[in-house]
Backbone as CSV, one residue per row, in Angstrom:
resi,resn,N_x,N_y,N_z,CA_x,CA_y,CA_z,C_x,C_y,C_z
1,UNK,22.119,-24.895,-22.317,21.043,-25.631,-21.666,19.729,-24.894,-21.930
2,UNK,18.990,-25.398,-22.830,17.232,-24.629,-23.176,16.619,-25.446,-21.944
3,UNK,15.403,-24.839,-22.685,14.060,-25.308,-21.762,13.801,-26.077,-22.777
4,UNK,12.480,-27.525,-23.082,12.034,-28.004,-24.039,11.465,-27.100,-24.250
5,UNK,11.167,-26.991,-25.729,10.139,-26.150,-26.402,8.418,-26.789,-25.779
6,UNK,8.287,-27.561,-25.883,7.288,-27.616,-25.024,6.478,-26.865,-24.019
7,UNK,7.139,-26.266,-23.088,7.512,-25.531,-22.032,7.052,-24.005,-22.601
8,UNK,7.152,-23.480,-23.775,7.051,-22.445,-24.747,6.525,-21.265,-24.416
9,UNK,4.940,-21.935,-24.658,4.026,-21.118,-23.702,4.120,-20.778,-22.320
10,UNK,4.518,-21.650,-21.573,4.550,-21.116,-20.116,5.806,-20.600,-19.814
11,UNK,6.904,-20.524,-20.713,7.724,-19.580,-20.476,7.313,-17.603,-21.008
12,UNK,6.507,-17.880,-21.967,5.930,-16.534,-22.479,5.018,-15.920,-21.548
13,UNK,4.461,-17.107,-21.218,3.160,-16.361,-19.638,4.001,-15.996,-18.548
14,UNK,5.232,-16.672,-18.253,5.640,-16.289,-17.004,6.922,-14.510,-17.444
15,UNK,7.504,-14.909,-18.476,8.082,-13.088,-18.840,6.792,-12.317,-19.303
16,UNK,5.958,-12.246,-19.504,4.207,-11.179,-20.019,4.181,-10.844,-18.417
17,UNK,4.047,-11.882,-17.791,3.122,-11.476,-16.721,4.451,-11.169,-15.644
18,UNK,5.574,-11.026,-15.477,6.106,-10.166,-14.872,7.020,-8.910,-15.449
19,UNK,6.505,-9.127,-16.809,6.792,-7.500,-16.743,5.111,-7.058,-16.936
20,UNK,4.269,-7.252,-17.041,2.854,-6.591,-17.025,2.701,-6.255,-14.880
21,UNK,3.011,-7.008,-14.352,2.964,-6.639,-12.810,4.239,-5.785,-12.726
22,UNK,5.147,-5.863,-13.244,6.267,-4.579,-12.927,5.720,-3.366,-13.226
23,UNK,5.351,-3.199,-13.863,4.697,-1.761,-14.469,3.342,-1.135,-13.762
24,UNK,2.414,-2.485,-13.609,1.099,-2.164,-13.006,1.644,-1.890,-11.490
25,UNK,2.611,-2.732,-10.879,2.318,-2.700,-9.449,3.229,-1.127,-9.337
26,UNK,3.940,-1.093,-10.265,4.557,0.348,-10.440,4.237,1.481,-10.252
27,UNK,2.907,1.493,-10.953,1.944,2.560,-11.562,0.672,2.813,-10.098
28,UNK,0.561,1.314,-9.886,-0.814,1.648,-7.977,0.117,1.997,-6.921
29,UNK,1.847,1.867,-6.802,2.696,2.721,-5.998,2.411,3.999,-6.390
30,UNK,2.583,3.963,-7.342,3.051,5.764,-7.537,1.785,6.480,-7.181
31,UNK,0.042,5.534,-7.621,-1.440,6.346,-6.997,-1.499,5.883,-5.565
32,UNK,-0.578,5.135,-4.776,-0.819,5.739,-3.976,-2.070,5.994,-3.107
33,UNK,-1.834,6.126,-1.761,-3.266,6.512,-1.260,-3.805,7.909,-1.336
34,UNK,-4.811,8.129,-1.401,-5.023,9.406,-1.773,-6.545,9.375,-0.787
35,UNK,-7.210,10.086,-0.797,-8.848,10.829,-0.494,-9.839,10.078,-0.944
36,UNK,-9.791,9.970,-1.973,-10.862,9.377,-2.895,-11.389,7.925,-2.426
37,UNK,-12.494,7.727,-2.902,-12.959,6.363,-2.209,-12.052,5.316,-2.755
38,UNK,-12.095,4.150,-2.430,-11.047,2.604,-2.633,-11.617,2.591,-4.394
39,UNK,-12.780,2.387,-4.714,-13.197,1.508,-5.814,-12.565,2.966,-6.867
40,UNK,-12.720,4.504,-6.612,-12.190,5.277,-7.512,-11.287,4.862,-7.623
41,UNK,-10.340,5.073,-6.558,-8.552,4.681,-6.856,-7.882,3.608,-7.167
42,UNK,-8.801,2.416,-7.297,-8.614,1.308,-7.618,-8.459,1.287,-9.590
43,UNK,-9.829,1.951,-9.892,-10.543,2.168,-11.104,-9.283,2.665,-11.272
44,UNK,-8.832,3.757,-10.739,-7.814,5.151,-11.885,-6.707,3.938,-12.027
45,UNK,-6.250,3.493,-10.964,-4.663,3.088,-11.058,-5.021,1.860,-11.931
46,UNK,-6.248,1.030,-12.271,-6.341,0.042,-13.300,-6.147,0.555,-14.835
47,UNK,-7.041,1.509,-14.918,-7.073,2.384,-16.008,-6.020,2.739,-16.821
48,UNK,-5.361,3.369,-15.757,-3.940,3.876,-16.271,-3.319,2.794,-16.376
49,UNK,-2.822,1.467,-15.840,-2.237,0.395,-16.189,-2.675,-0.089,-17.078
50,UNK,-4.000,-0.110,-17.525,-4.285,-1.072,-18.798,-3.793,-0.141,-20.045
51,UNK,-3.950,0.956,-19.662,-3.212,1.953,-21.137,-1.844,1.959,-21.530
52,UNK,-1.014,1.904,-20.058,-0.260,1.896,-20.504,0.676,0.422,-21.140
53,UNK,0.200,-0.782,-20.577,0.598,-1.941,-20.828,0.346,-2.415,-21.917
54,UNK,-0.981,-1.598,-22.329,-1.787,-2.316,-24.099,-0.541,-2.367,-25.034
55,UNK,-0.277,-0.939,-25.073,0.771,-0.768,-26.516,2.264,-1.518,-25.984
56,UNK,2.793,-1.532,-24.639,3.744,-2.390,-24.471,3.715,-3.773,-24.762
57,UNK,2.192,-4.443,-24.317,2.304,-5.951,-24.933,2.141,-6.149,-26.352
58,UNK,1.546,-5.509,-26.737,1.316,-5.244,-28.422,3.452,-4.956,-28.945
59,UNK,4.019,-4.011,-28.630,5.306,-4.166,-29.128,6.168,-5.138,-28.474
60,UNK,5.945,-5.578,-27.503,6.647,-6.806,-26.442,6.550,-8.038,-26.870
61,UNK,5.606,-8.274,-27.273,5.096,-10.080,-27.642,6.002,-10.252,-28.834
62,UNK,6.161,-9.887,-29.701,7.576,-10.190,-30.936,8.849,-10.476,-30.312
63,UNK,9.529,-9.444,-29.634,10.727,-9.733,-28.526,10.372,-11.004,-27.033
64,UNK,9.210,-10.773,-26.908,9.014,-11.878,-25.778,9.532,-13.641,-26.401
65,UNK,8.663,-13.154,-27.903,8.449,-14.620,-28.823,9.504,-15.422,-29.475
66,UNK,10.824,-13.896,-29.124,12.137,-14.425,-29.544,13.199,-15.223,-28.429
67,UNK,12.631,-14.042,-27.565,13.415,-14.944,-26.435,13.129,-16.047,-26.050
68,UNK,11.753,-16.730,-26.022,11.685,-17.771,-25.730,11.938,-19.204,-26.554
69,UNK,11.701,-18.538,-28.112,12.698,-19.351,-28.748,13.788,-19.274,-28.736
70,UNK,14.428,-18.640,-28.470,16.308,-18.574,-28.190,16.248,-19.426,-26.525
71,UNK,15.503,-19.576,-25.811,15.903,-20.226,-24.669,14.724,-21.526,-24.466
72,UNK,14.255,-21.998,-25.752,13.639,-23.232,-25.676,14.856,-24.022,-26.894
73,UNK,14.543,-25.380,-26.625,14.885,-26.026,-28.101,13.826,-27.265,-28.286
74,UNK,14.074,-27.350,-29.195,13.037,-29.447,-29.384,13.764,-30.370,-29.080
C-alpha cells in the first residue's frame, strides 16, 4: 500500500522536518537553562542546530528522496 506519488513532496517535508526538530529540539534540551540572557541562549542553541543539521540535510535528502519513492507509487 504506497502513498500517491503526488503526495511526494509532502511526504519529504513531513520526514526533513521531523528529523530536523529531533535533533534541534535535542540540542535546546541539552542548552538548557543557563545565566545568560534568553536572546543569547536562544542565538547559541540556534547556532549550534543550524550547524549541525546543514551537513545532515545536505547527506539526508538522497536517502529521504529514496524513501519516499519506495513508499509513493503513480
Amino acid at each position: 500500500m504506497a502513498i500517491p506519488r503526488r503526495y511526494a513532496h509532502i511526504l519529504f517535508g513531513v520526514i526533513q522536518a521531523g528529523l530536523t526538530s529531533a535533533v534541534a529540539s535535542g540540542i535546546a534540551v541539552l542548552a538548557g537553562p543557563g545565566t545568560a540572557p534568553a536572546l543569547q541562549r536562544w542565538l547559541s542553541a540556534w547556532f549550534l542546530s543550524w550547524a549541525m543539521m546543514l551537513p545532515l540535510v545536505v547527506f539526508a535528502a538522497p536517502f529521504i528522496r529514496r524513501a519516499v519513492e519506495a513508499l509513493t507509487a503513480d
